[in-house]
N, C-alpha and C positions, 0 to 999 in steps of 0.2 A: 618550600611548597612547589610541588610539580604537577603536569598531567601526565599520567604513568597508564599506558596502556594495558588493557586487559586481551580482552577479543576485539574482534572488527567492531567499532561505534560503543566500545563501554571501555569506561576509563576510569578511574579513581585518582582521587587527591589528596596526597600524603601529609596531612598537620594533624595535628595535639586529636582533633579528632578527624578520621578518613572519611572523606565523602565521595560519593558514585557522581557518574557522569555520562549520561545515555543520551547518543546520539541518534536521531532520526536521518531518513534518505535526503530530507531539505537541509540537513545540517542544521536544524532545531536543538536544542542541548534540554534533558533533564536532569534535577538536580536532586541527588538524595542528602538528606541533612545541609547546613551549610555554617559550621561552626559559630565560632559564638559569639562573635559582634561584628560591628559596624568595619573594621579593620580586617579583618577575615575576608569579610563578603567582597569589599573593595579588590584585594587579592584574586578570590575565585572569578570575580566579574571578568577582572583584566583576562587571568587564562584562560577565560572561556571566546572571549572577544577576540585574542593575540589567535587561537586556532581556527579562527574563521566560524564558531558557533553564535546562534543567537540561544539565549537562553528562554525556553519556554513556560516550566513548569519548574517546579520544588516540590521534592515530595519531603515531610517531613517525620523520620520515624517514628520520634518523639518527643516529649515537650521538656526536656531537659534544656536548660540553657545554654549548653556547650554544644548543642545538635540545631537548635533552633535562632540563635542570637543576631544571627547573620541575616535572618529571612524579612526582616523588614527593609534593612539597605536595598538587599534586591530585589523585593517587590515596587521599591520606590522608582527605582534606575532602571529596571527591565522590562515591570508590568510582568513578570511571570506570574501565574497561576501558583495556588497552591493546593496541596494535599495531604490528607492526614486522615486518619481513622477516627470515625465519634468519642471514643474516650480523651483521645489527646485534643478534638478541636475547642475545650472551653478553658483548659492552662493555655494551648499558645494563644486563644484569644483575649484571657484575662490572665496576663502571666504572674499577678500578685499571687494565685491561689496558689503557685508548690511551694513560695518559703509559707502560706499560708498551713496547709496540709502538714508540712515537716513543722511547724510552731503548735503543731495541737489544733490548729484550725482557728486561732486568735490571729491578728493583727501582727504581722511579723515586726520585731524590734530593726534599726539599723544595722547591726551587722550582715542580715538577710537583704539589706536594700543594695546590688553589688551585682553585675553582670554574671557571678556565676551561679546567682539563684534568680535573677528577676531581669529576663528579656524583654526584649519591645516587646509589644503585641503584635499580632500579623493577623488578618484574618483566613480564613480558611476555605476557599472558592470550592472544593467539593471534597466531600467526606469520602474516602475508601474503605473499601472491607475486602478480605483473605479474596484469591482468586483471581482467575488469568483476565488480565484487562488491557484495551490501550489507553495512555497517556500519553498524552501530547503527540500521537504519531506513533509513540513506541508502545511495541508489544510486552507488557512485564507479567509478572505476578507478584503479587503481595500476601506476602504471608506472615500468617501469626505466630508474633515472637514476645506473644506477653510472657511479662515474669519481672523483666527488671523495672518496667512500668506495665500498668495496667493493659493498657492498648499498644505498644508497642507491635511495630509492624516490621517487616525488613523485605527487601524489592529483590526478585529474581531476572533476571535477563540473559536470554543466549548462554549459559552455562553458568550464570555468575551469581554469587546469592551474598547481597549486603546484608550484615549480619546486625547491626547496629550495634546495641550492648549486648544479647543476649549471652553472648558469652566475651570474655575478654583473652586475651594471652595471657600463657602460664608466667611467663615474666613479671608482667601484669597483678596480674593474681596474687603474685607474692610480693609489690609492693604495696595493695591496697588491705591485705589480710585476707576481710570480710567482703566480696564485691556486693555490692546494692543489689539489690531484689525486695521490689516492693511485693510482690506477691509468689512466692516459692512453692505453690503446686504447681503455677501459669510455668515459672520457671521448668521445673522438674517433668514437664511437659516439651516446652521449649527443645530441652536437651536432647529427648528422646526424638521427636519431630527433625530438630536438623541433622540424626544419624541417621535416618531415613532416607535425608534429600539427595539428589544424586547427580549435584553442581560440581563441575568442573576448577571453578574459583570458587573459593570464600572470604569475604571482607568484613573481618571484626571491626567495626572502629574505632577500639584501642587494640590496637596489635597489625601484625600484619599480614599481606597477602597471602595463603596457605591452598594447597588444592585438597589435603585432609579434615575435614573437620573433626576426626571420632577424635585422636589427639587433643585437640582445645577442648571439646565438650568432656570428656574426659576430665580432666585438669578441673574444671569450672563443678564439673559433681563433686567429683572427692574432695573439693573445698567445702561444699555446701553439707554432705556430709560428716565432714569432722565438724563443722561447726556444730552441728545437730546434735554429736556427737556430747562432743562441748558442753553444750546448754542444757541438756537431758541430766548429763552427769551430774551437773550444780544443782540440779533440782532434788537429790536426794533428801533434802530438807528445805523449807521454803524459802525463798528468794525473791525480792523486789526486781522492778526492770533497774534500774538503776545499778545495783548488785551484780546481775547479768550481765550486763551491758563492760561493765567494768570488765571482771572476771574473763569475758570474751575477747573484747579487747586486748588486754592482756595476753593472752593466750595464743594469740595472731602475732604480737610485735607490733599493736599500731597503739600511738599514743594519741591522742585528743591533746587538742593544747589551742583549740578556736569555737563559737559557737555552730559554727555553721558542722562542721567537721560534729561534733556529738549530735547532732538530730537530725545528719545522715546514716549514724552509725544508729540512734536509736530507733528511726524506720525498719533498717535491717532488722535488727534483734528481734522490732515487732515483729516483724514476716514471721520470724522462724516458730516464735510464741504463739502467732495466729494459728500456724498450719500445724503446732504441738495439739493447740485446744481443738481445731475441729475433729481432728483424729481421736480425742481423748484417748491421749500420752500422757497428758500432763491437766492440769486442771487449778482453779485460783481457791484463796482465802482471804478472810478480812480481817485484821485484826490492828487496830490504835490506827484506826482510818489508811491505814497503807495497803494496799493488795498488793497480793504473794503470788507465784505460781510454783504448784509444786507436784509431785509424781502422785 
């Protein structure tokens, strides 16, 4: 784990996941994302300390555990502020609700009780939304990058646009199969929005530094694409989620072989079945109490 310069006062830090690091004139430091525990943060703290930064603020893009897990160490040790968009401030402040949300909305079992679904809590000292704003000294914009969570947000600066998940590397890409996307119009939006944007850097936070994005977003449609593709095709007669799910699976090269791993995969699935049925693509049935979906 490094601080790896971008532009003058924006810098990113290269672990499991990339986090941003925006400098003010007082040598102030903000934080985008801060990986995903107590050990992490420790790390980031010291690099931000060793370059002569005080750390001010965290912004957090979203309430993923592996983006957020670190934000209470540093809240505790720093006193930085924090920030996050209205949808993400009631998981990172009540972090039981996503193994909750991914369990059906019941009482998640112990395999979900585990740093990388259930982070500390942090609270959330001011809510953001889309739009050129300062933070902590620094000048950013925050823009909308729902799709792979609801409120997902991602911070532009001085030519540089953290990209959080909305899209991942094609590398990436092909070893996770299906990437996560809780809401795939938000996505399919996403994709189009950052071909538009016209930053100098981009920082996926799984992948790496790139000054093209059409390339990654590229990569990240035509996955979501064939999977569509996929799920459409299975439909020619009816099908359970469970059925899909599977068949999909399969069809990617990802095997399931833990809990937490099937009811990330069957979030996904649902995305794609949501945005099949509001478009009526595709449409349910009932029969010996199972629902189907079917063309």
């Amino acid at each position: 784990m490094k601080l790896n310069k971008i532009t003058e006062n924006v810098y990113y830090i290269d672990s499991a996941v990339n986090m941003g690091l925006i400098v003010n004139e007082a040598n102030e430091a903000l934080l985008v994302d801060t990986g995903i525990d107590d050990s992490v943060a420790r790390k980031v703290k010291r690099l931000v300390e060793e370059c002569g930064y005080k750390l001010r603020g965290i912004i957090l893009t979203h309430a993923h555990a592996d983006h957020c897990g670190g934000a209470p160490h540093l809240v505790k040790t720093t006193g930085a502020a924090v920030y996050a968009t209205a949808t993400e401030k009631p998981v990172l402040e009540c972090p039981v609700l996503e193994p909750v949300y991914l369990f059906g909305g019941a009482y998640p079992p112990a395999p979900f009780h585990n740093k990388f679904f259930l982070a500390g809590g942090v609270g959330v000292d001011e809510v953001i939304a889309p739009g050129a704003q300062k933070i902590c000294g620094c000048e950013v914009e925050i823009v909308d990058l729902a799709g792979h969570t609801l409120g997902q947000a991602g911070v532009a600066v001085a030519g540089v646009l953290f990209c959080a998940d909305s899209v991942i590397a094609p590398g990436v890409i092909d070893k996770h199969g299906i990437p996560l996307n809780a809401d795939l119009a938000g996505a399919l939006e996403t994709f189009n929005r950052l071909e538009g944007r016209r930053e100098n850097y981009y920082l996926p936070a799984h992948g790496t530094l790139v000054e093209d994005i059409v390339p990654v977003v590229g990569a990240n449609r035509q996955r979501v694409i064939d999977t569509m593709e996929c799920i459409k095709g299975l439909l020619e007669s009816p099908k359970t989620v469970e059925e899909i799910l599977a068949v999909a699976c399969s069809n990617f090269n990802i095997n399931i072989n833990n809990m937490g791993q099937y009811y990330l995969m069957q979030l996904t699935i649902m995305a794609y079945l949501s945005y099949l049925v509001d478009r009526k693509e595709i449409t349910t049935e009932y029969s010996g109490n199972r629902q189907s979906f079917k063309k």
